[in-house]
N, C-alpha and C positions, 0 to 999 in steps of 0.2 A: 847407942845412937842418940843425937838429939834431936829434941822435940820440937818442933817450932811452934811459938805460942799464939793463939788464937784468943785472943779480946781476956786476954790474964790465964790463960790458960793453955795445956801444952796441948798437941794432938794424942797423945796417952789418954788424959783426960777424956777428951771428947768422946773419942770414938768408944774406951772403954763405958763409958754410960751409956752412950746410945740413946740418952734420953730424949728423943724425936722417937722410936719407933711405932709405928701404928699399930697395936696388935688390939684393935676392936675390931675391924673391916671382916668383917665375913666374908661380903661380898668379892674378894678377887685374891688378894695376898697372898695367906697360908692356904687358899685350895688353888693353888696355880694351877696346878700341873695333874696332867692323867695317871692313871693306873700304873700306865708305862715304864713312868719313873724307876720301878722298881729293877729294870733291866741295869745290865752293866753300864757305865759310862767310859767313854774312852778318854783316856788322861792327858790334860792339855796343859801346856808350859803358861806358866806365869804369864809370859810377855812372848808375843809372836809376832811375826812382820808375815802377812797374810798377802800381799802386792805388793811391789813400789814405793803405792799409795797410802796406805792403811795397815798398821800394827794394833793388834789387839792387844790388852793390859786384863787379866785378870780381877777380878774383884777383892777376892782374898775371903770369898764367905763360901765356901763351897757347905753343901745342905741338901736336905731332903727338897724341899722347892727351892731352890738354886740353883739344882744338877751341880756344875764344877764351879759354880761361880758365877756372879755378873760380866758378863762382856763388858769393858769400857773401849770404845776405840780412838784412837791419833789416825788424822785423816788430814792429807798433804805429802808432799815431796821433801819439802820443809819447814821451819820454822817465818812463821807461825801457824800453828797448828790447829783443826778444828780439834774439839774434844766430846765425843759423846758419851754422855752418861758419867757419872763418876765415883760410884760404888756404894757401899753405904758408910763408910766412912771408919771401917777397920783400920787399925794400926797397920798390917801388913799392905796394905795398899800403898800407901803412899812411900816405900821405899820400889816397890815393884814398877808405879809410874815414872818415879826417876830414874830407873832403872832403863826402861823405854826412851826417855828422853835424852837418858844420857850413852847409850847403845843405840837402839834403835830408830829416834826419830831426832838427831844428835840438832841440835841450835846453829846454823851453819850460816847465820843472820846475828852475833853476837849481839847488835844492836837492835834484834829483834826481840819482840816477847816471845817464849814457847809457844803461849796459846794465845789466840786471842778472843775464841768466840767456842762458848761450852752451849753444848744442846742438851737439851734432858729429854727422854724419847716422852719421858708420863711422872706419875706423880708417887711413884710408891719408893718406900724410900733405900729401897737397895740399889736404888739408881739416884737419889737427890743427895740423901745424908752426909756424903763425903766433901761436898762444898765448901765448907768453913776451913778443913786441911787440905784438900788439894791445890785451894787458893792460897793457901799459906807457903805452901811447896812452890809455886808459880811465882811469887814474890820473892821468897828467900833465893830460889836461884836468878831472878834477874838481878837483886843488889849482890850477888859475888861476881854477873859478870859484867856491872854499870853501877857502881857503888856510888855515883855522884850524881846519878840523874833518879827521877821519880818514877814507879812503877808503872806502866802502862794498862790499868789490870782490863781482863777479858769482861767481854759482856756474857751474859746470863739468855737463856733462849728456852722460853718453851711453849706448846699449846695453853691457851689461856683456858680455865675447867671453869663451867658453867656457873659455879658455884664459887664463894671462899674458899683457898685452899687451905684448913685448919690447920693440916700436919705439915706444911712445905714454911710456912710464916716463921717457927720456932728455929727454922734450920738457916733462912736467909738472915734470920735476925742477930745467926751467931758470927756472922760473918765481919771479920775484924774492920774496920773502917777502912778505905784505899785499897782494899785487896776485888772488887769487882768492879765495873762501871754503869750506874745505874742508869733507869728511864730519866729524859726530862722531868718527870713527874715525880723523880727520887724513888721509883718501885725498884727494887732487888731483878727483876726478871722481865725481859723483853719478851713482847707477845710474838706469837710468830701463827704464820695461816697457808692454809694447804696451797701450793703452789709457787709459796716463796722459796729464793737460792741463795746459795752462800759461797762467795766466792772459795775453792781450794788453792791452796799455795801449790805451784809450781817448780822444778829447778830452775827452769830457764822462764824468762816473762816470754809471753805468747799474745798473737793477736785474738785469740779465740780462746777465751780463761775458761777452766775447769770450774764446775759447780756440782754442790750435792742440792738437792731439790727436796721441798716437803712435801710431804703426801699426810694427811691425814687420816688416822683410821681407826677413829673412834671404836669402843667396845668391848677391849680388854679394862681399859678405861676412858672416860669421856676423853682425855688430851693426850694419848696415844697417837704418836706420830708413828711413817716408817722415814726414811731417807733414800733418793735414787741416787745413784753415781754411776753419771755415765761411764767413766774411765774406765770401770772396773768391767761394766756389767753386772753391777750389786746391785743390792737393796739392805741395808739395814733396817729386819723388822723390830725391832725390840723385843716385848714380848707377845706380840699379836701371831708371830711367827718363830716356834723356837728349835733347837738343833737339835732336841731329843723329846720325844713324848708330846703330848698336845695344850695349849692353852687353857685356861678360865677367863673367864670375863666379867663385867658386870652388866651387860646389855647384849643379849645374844642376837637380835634384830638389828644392833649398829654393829656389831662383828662378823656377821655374816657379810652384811652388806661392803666391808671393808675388803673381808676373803675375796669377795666377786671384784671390787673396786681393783684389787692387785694384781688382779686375774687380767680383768680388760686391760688392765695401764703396760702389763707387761706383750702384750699383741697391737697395741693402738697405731700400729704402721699398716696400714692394707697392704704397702708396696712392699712387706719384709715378710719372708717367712721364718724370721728371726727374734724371739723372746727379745725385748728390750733389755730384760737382764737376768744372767743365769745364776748367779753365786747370790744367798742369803747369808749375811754375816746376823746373826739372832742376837737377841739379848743375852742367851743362854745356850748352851752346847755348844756343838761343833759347827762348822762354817758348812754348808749345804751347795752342794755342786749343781743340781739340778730344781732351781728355784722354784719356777714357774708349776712343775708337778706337783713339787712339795705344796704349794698353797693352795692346787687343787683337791690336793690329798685332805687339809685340814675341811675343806667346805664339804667335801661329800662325808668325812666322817661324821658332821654334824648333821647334814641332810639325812644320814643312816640312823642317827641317833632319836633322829625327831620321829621315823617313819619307825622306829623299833617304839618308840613311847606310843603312838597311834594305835599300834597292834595291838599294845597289850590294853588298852584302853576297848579294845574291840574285840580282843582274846575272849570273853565271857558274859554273863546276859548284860546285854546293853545299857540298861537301867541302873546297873552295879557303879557305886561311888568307891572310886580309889582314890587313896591317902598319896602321895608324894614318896613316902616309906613304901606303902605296896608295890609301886612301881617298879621302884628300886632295888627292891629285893625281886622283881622278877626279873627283871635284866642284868642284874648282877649279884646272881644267885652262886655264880660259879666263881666268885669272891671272896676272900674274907670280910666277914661285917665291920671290923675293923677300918675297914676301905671305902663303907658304904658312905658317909657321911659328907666328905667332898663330893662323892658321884649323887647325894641329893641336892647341893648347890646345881649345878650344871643341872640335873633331872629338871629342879624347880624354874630356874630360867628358859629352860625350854617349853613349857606346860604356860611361862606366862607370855612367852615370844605367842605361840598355838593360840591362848585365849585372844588374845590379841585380834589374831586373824580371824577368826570365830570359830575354830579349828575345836576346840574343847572348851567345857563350860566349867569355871570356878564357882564350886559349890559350899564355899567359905572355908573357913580354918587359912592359919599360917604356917610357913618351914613344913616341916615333916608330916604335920596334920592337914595340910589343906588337899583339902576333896577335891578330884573333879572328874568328871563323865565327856566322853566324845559327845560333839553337837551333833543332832540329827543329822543338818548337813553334810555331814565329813561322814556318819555313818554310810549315808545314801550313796554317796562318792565311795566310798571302800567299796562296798555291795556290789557294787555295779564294775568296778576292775578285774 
Protein backbone atom coordinates (compact mmCIF):
# COMPACT_ATOMS: atom_id res chain seq x y z
CA UNK A 1 0.00 0.00 0.00
CA UNK A 2 1.04 3.57 -0.18
CA UNK A 3 1.36 5.83 2.43
CA UNK A 4 0.29 9.27 2.01
CA UNK A 5 2.61 11.68 3.49
CA UNK A 6 1.79 13.98 6.18
CA UNK A 7 4.10 17.32 6.89
CA UNK A 8 7.41 14.68 5.67
CA UNK A 9 5.89 11.97 6.87
CA UNK A 10 3.97 8.76 5.78
CA UNK A 11 0.67 7.75 7.72
CA UNK A 12 2.80 4.41 8.83
CA UNK A 13 4.78 6.84 10.68
CA UNK A 14 2.18 8.63 12.42
CA UNK A 15 -0.18 6.34 13.41
CA UNK A 16 2.64 3.70 14.33
CA UNK A 17 3.82 6.32 17.24
CA UNK A 18 0.84 7.44 18.32
CA UNK A 19 2.76 9.92 19.82
CA UNK A 20 -0.42 12.22 21.03
CA UNK A 21 -1.80 9.39 23.18
CA UNK A 22 -3.02 10.53 26.66
CA UNK A 23 -2.22 7.83 29.02
CA UNK A 24 -2.07 10.20 32.25
CA UNK A 25 -6.10 10.93 32.49
CA UNK A 26 -7.30 8.69 35.16
CA UNK A 27 -10.12 10.47 35.21
CA UNK A 28 -12.28 8.88 32.05
CA UNK A 29 -10.06 6.94 29.32
CA UNK A 30 -8.65 3.57 30.40
CA UNK A 31 -11.69 3.19 33.00
CA UNK A 32 -14.37 3.74 30.22
CA UNK A 33 -16.22 1.09 30.61
CA UNK A 34 -18.15 -1.22 33.36
CA UNK A 35 -17.67 -4.52 34.58
CA UNK A 36 -19.68 -5.77 31.66
CA UNK A 37 -17.21 -5.46 29.37
CA UNK A 38 -16.10 -8.69 30.09
CA UNK A 39 -19.29 -10.25 28.35
CA UNK A 40 -19.11 -11.51 24.69
CA UNK A 41 -19.16 -8.98 22.04
CA UNK A 42 -20.88 -9.40 18.94
CA UNK A 43 -18.66 -9.10 15.71
CA UNK A 44 -19.10 -6.22 13.49
CA UNK A 45 -17.81 -5.70 9.83
CA UNK A 46 -15.40 -3.10 9.19
CA UNK A 47 -17.63 -0.86 7.31
CA UNK A 48 -21.57 -1.05 7.43
CA UNK A 49 -24.28 1.06 5.79
CA UNK A 50 -26.68 1.13 8.85
CA UNK A 51 -29.59 3.48 6.56
CA UNK A 52 -29.63 5.22 3.39
CA UNK A 53 -28.20 7.80 5.50
CA UNK A 54 -25.26 6.76 7.54
CA UNK A 55 -22.43 3.89 7.09
CA UNK A 56 -20.39 3.26 9.92
CA UNK A 57 -16.41 2.72 9.54
CA UNK A 58 -14.72 0.96 12.00
CA UNK A 59 -11.87 2.35 14.05
CA UNK A 60 -9.57 -0.42 13.60
CA UNK A 61 -8.55 -0.43 17.55
CA UNK A 62 -10.68 -3.07 18.83
CA UNK A 63 -9.50 -3.52 22.98
CA UNK A 64 -10.43 -4.07 26.30
CA UNK A 65 -12.06 -0.37 26.45
CA UNK A 66 -12.99 0.01 22.94
CA UNK A 67 -15.23 -3.15 22.79
CA UNK A 68 -14.84 -3.74 18.68
CA UNK A 69 -13.55 -0.53 17.96
CA UNK A 70 -14.42 3.20 17.64
CA UNK A 71 -17.43 3.99 15.58
CA UNK A 72 -16.61 6.69 13.02
CA UNK A 73 -19.79 7.50 10.95
CA UNK A 74 -20.48 9.00 6.97
CA UNK A 75 -23.70 10.83 7.31
CA UNK A 76 -25.58 11.93 3.88
CA UNK A 77 -27.11 10.47 0.68
CA UNK A 78 -24.09 11.74 -0.89
CA UNK A 79 -20.95 13.28 -1.45
CA UNK A 80 -20.23 15.58 0.57
CA UNK A 81 -20.21 13.87 3.48
CA UNK A 82 -20.44 14.69 7.19
CA UNK A 83 -17.82 12.64 9.12
CA UNK A 84 -18.03 11.94 12.81
CA UNK A 85 -15.30 11.17 14.73
CA UNK A 86 -12.20 9.69 12.98
CA UNK A 87 -10.47 7.15 15.01
CA UNK A 88 -7.36 7.26 16.63
CA UNK A 89 -5.41 7.23 13.73
CA UNK A 90 -4.26 3.32 13.25
CA UNK A 91 -2.82 2.38 9.92
CA UNK A 92 -5.89 0.01 9.38
CA UNK A 93 -8.26 2.67 9.35
CA UNK A 94 -7.63 4.58 6.70
CA UNK A 95 -7.77 1.83 4.05
CA UNK A 96 -11.21 0.79 5.77
CA UNK A 97 -12.51 4.62 5.24
CA UNK A 98 -11.91 4.48 1.67
CA UNK A 99 -13.18 1.54 1.54
CA UNK A 100 -16.66 3.30 2.65
CA UNK A 101 -16.21 5.79 0.40
CA UNK A 102 -15.35 4.02 -2.34
CA UNK A 103 -18.19 1.26 -1.77
CA UNK A 104 -20.38 2.54 0.28
CA UNK A 105 -20.77 6.26 0.36
CA UNK A 106 -19.38 6.36 -3.39
CA UNK A 107 -18.57 10.48 -4.67
CA UNK A 108 -21.46 10.79 -7.00
CA UNK A 109 -20.51 14.77 -7.05
CA UNK A 110 -16.97 14.07 -8.72
CA UNK A 111 -16.56 17.71 -8.51
CA UNK A 112 -17.50 17.42 -5.01
CA UNK A 113 -15.28 16.84 -1.91
CA UNK A 114 -16.13 13.55 0.11
CA UNK A 115 -16.40 15.36 3.24
CA UNK A 116 -16.73 18.49 3.91
CA UNK A 117 -17.41 19.06 7.70
CA UNK A 118 -15.63 16.50 10.41
CA UNK A 119 -17.35 16.53 14.06
CA UNK A 120 -15.42 15.14 16.81
CA UNK A 121 -18.04 14.07 19.48
CA UNK A 122 -15.10 14.93 22.58
CA UNK A 123 -11.65 15.03 23.13
CA UNK A 124 -10.00 11.74 23.92
CA UNK A 125 -8.01 10.58 21.31
CA UNK A 126 -9.59 7.40 19.92
CA UNK A 127 -11.78 9.64 18.32
CA UNK A 128 -9.39 13.07 17.36
CA UNK A 129 -5.90 11.21 16.54
CA UNK A 130 -6.72 10.17 13.09
CA UNK A 131 -6.99 13.77 11.66
CA UNK A 132 -3.61 14.42 10.20
CA UNK A 133 -4.22 10.93 7.87
CA UNK A 134 -7.62 10.89 7.33
CA UNK A 135 -7.11 14.44 5.99
CA UNK A 136 -4.56 13.26 3.92
CA UNK A 137 -6.86 10.26 2.40
CA UNK A 138 -9.48 13.19 1.66
CA UNK A 139 -7.02 15.26 -0.31
CA UNK A 140 -5.28 12.35 -2.20
CA UNK A 141 -8.55 11.21 -3.41
CA UNK A 142 -9.83 14.70 -4.55
CA UNK A 143 -6.50 15.33 -6.68
CA UNK A 144 -6.95 11.81 -8.64
CA UNK A 145 -10.44 12.83 -9.40
CA UNK A 146 -9.73 17.06 -10.07
CA UNK A 147 -5.86 16.84 -10.52
CA UNK A 148 -6.06 20.72 -11.83
CA UNK A 149 -8.03 22.36 -9.34
CA UNK A 150 -7.15 23.01 -5.43
CA UNK A 151 -8.34 20.92 -2.50
CA UNK A 152 -11.55 22.18 -0.98
CA UNK A 153 -10.41 20.84 2.57
CA UNK A 154 -13.36 20.10 5.24
CA UNK A 155 -13.76 22.20 8.29
CA UNK A 156 -12.90 20.82 11.89
CA UNK A 157 -15.94 20.92 14.46
CA UNK A 158 -16.09 20.51 18.00
CA UNK A 159 -17.29 21.47 21.54
CA UNK A 160 -14.98 24.04 22.82
CA UNK A 161 -13.44 22.48 26.66
CA UNK A 162 -13.46 24.78 29.22
CA UNK A 163 -10.07 24.63 29.56
CA UNK A 164 -6.76 24.41 26.92
CA UNK A 165 -6.93 21.48 25.18
CA UNK A 166 -3.18 20.12 25.92
CA UNK A 167 -3.58 16.69 24.05
CA UNK A 168 -5.81 17.80 20.88
CA UNK A 169 -3.04 20.89 19.97
CA UNK A 170 -0.06 18.23 19.11
CA UNK A 171 -2.57 16.48 16.75
CA UNK A 172 -4.14 19.61 14.78
CA UNK A 173 -0.51 20.78 14.65
CA UNK A 174 0.43 17.76 12.61
CA UNK A 175 -1.82 18.47 10.21
CA UNK A 176 -0.16 18.99 6.68
CA UNK A 177 -0.79 22.72 5.61
CA UNK A 178 -4.12 22.93 2.92
CA UNK A 179 -5.47 19.70 4.08
CA UNK A 180 -8.36 21.38 6.59
CA UNK A 181 -9.95 24.87 6.69
CA UNK A 182 -9.47 26.80 9.47
CA UNK A 183 -11.24 29.64 11.79
CA UNK A 184 -10.83 33.26 10.76
CA UNK A 185 -8.79 33.39 13.52
CA UNK A 186 -6.46 30.63 11.91
CA UNK A 187 -7.59 27.91 14.89
CA UNK A 188 -7.39 24.26 13.57
CA UNK A 189 -11.08 23.71 15.06
CA UNK A 190 -14.48 25.45 14.74
CA UNK A 191 -16.46 25.92 17.93
CA UNK A 192 -19.62 24.50 17.83
CA UNK A 193 -22.86 24.93 20.70
CA UNK A 194 -25.79 22.95 21.70
CA UNK A 195 -28.43 23.44 19.44
CA UNK A 196 -26.51 24.19 16.24
CA UNK A 197 -27.23 22.14 12.64
CA UNK A 198 -25.56 21.05 9.88
CA UNK A 199 -26.86 20.74 6.83
CA UNK A 200 -27.01 16.73 5.50
CA UNK A 201 -26.51 15.98 1.74
CA UNK A 202 -29.33 14.68 0.01
CA UNK A 203 -29.86 12.72 -3.33
CA UNK A 204 -32.23 14.99 -4.66
CA UNK A 205 -32.13 19.02 -3.50
CA UNK A 206 -35.22 19.49 -1.36
CA UNK A 207 -37.13 22.36 -0.11
CA UNK A 208 -37.03 21.19 3.47
CA UNK A 209 -32.94 20.24 3.94
CA UNK A 210 -32.04 17.41 6.18
CA UNK A 211 -29.86 18.38 9.42
CA UNK A 212 -28.22 16.62 12.23
CA UNK A 213 -28.49 18.80 15.36
CA UNK A 214 -26.05 19.37 18.51
CA UNK A 215 -27.05 18.54 21.77
CA UNK A 216 -24.56 18.81 24.24
CA UNK A 217 -23.95 16.52 27.02
CA UNK A 218 -21.34 17.34 29.08
CA UNK A 219 -19.92 14.50 31.59
CA UNK A 220 -18.23 11.76 30.17
CA UNK A 221 -16.20 14.67 29.25
CA UNK A 222 -16.73 18.63 29.54
CA UNK A 223 -17.12 18.71 25.21
CA UNK A 224 -19.08 15.70 24.73
CA UNK A 225 -21.54 16.19 22.32
CA UNK A 226 -24.40 13.74 21.16
CA UNK A 227 -26.07 14.31 17.53
CA UNK A 228 -29.95 14.04 16.49
CA UNK A 229 -30.97 12.95 13.02
CA UNK A 230 -34.13 13.43 12.41
CA UNK A 231 -34.16 11.09 9.24
CA UNK A 232 -33.14 8.28 10.86
CA UNK A 233 -34.80 8.57 14.30
CA UNK A 234 -31.11 8.42 15.79
CA UNK A 235 -29.05 9.95 18.04
CA UNK A 236 -25.46 9.67 17.94
CA UNK A 237 -24.34 9.36 21.50
CA UNK A 238 -20.67 8.88 21.37
CA UNK A 239 -19.44 7.75 24.37
CA UNK A 240 -21.97 9.16 26.86
CA UNK A 241 -24.09 6.31 25.55
CA UNK A 242 -22.60 3.05 24.31
CA UNK A 243 -23.79 -0.34 22.58
CA UNK A 244 -22.40 -2.67 25.13
CA UNK A 245 -21.63 -2.17 28.98
CA UNK A 246 -21.88 1.37 30.74
CA UNK A 247 -19.88 4.49 30.65
CA UNK A 248 -17.17 6.56 32.99
CA UNK A 249 -17.18 9.91 33.18
CA UNK A 250 -15.44 12.73 34.70
CA UNK A 251 -18.19 14.80 36.31
CA UNK A 252 -21.02 12.43 37.42
CA UNK A 253 -23.37 15.60 38.23
CA UNK A 254 -23.00 16.96 34.41
CA UNK A 255 -23.70 13.09 33.18
CA UNK A 256 -26.37 12.45 34.95
CA UNK A 257 -27.93 15.56 34.14
CA UNK A 258 -27.07 14.94 30.25
CA UNK A 259 -28.88 11.11 30.77
CA UNK A 260 -32.16 13.16 31.98
CA UNK A 261 -31.43 16.10 29.21
CA UNK A 262 -31.72 12.86 26.50
CA UNK A 263 -34.42 11.52 28.27
CA UNK A 264 -36.67 14.79 28.11
CA UNK A 265 -35.34 15.77 24.40
CA UNK A 266 -36.46 12.42 23.24
CA UNK A 267 -40.53 13.04 24.51
CA UNK A 268 -40.34 16.98 23.98
CA UNK A 269 -43.63 16.70 21.55
CA UNK A 270 -46.72 16.59 24.28
CA UNK A 271 -48.82 16.03 20.85
CA UNK A 272 -46.58 12.51 20.17
CA UNK A 273 -46.69 9.54 21.98
CA UNK A 274 -43.73 8.95 19.76
CA UNK A 275 -39.78 8.97 21.03
CA UNK A 276 -38.27 11.69 18.90
CA UNK A 277 -35.85 8.89 18.13
CA UNK A 278 -35.42 5.22 18.58
CA UNK A 279 -32.04 3.97 17.09
CA UNK A 280 -28.57 5.00 19.20
CA UNK A 281 -25.74 4.65 16.75
CA UNK A 282 -22.77 4.76 20.17
CA UNK A 283 -19.35 5.58 19.94
CA UNK A 284 -18.82 1.92 20.75
CA UNK A 285 -20.77 -1.38 20.06
CA UNK A 286 -23.59 -2.16 18.29
CA UNK A 287 -26.24 0.27 17.04
CA UNK A 288 -29.31 -0.02 19.82
CA UNK A 289 -32.94 -0.41 18.58
CA UNK A 290 -34.69 0.71 21.39
CA UNK A 291 -32.99 4.14 22.43
CA UNK A 292 -34.99 6.09 24.64
CA UNK A 293 -34.93 2.89 27.36
CA UNK A 294 -31.45 2.40 26.85
CA UNK A 295 -30.71 5.89 28.32
CA UNK A 296 -33.13 5.37 30.87
CA UNK A 297 -31.48 2.21 31.67
CA UNK A 298 -27.84 4.08 32.16
CA UNK A 299 -29.55 6.81 34.71
CA UNK A 300 -31.24 4.48 37.01
CA UNK A 301 -28.09 2.19 37.05
CA UNK A 302 -26.45 5.10 38.48
CA UNK A 303 -29.33 6.23 40.68
CA UNK A 304 -28.85 2.39 42.08
CA UNK A 305 -25.40 2.86 42.34
CA UNK A 306 -25.61 6.02 44.48
CA UNK A 307 -28.45 4.48 46.66
CA UNK A 308 -26.20 1.07 46.98
CA UNK A 309 -23.01 3.70 48.28
CA UNK A 310 -25.74 5.41 50.87
CA UNK A 311 -26.55 2.02 52.29
CA UNK A 312 -23.53 0.90 52.92
CA UNK A 313 -22.54 4.26 54.43
CA UNK A 314 -25.44 3.34 56.79
CA UNK A 315 -24.98 -0.38 56.78
CA UNK A 316 -22.89 0.05 60.25
CA UNK A 317 -22.51 2.45 63.42
CA UNK A 318 -23.14 5.67 61.93
CA UNK A 319 -20.12 7.34 63.30
CA UNK A 320 -17.83 4.73 61.29
CA UNK A 321 -15.50 6.58 58.59
CA UNK A 322 -15.20 4.66 55.38
CA UNK A 323 -12.24 4.78 52.94
CA UNK A 324 -13.47 4.92 49.09
CA UNK A 325 -11.61 1.14 49.09
CA UNK A 326 -14.01 0.04 51.89
CA UNK A 327 -16.91 0.84 50.02
CA UNK A 328 -15.81 -0.74 47.14
CA UNK A 329 -14.95 -3.76 48.34
CA UNK A 330 -18.35 -4.04 49.95
CA UNK A 331 -20.29 -3.60 46.70
CA UNK A 332 -18.11 -5.44 44.73
CA UNK A 333 -17.21 -8.10 46.83
CA UNK A 334 -18.41 -10.64 44.42
CA UNK A 335 -15.59 -9.41 42.01
CA UNK A 336 -12.33 -9.98 41.28
CA UNK A 337 -9.99 -7.21 42.96
CA UNK A 338 -8.47 -7.00 40.04
CA UNK A 339 -11.71 -5.21 38.71
CA UNK A 340 -11.78 -3.06 41.88
CA UNK A 341 -9.83 -0.11 40.85
CA UNK A 342 -11.85 1.30 37.76
CA UNK A 343 -15.19 0.62 40.11
CA UNK A 344 -13.15 3.13 42.71
CA UNK A 345 -13.06 5.86 40.02
CA UNK A 346 -16.74 5.82 39.35
CA UNK A 347 -17.33 4.88 43.51
CA UNK A 348 -15.07 8.13 44.14
CA UNK A 349 -17.18 10.47 41.76
CA UNK A 350 -20.15 9.53 43.09
CA UNK A 351 -19.28 10.05 46.94
CA UNK A 352 -18.10 13.62 45.42
CA UNK A 353 -21.34 14.22 43.21
CA UNK A 354 -23.26 12.95 47.31
CA UNK A 355 -20.80 15.51 49.04
CA UNK A 356 -21.85 18.06 46.97
CA UNK A 357 -25.37 17.81 47.80
CA UNK A 358 -24.60 17.50 51.48
CA UNK A 359 -25.61 13.95 51.09
CA UNK A 360 -22.17 12.56 52.88
CA UNK A 361 -19.42 14.28 54.65
CA UNK A 362 -15.60 14.13 53.16
CA UNK A 363 -13.66 13.48 56.04
CA UNK A 364 -10.19 14.05 54.17
CA UNK A 365 -7.77 11.82 52.47
CA UNK A 366 -7.63 11.31 48.37
CA UNK A 367 -8.29 8.25 45.54
CA UNK A 368 -8.60 5.24 47.64
CA UNK A 369 -8.02 6.74 51.20
CA UNK A 370 -10.46 9.41 51.31
CA UNK A 371 -12.86 9.04 54.31
CA UNK A 372 -16.14 9.76 54.44
CA UNK A 373 -19.38 9.33 56.72
CA UNK A 374 -23.31 9.89 55.75
CA UNK A 375 -24.36 13.54 56.82
CA UNK A 376 -26.86 13.49 59.75
CA UNK A 377 -29.15 14.61 57.32
CA UNK A 378 -29.37 11.83 54.76
CA UNK A 379 -29.13 9.65 58.00
CA UNK A 380 -32.47 11.11 59.37
CA UNK A 381 -33.91 10.89 55.84
CA UNK A 382 -32.85 6.95 55.58
CA UNK A 383 -34.40 6.52 59.31
CA UNK A 384 -37.40 7.71 58.54
CA UNK A 385 -38.11 5.54 54.80
Amino acid sequence: MNWLPVRGRSIRQLSTRRRWRNTNSFSSHSLRYSLSQMEQLVELPHVTRLSPNVVRVLGQNPGKFTLQGTNTYLIGQRNPYILVDVGEGRDEYIPALEQALTDHATPILPGEVDVSDIILTHRHHDHVNGLPTVLALLNQRWASRNPDRPFPPPRIHKIPAPETDHHLHPVTSSIAPGHHQPTPEGDAIHDIFDGQKFIVSTAEKSTNPSYVHVIHTPGHTPDSLCLFFPDDRALFTADSVLGHGTAVFEDLADYMASLQKLIDFSKDDPESAEHKYATIYPGHGATIKEGPQHVSTYLRHRLDRENQILKVLQSADPVKDWTTWDIVGTIYKRYPQKLWEPAAHSVDLHLKKLAKEGRVEHLGGEGKEAKWRSSSSEASHLSSL
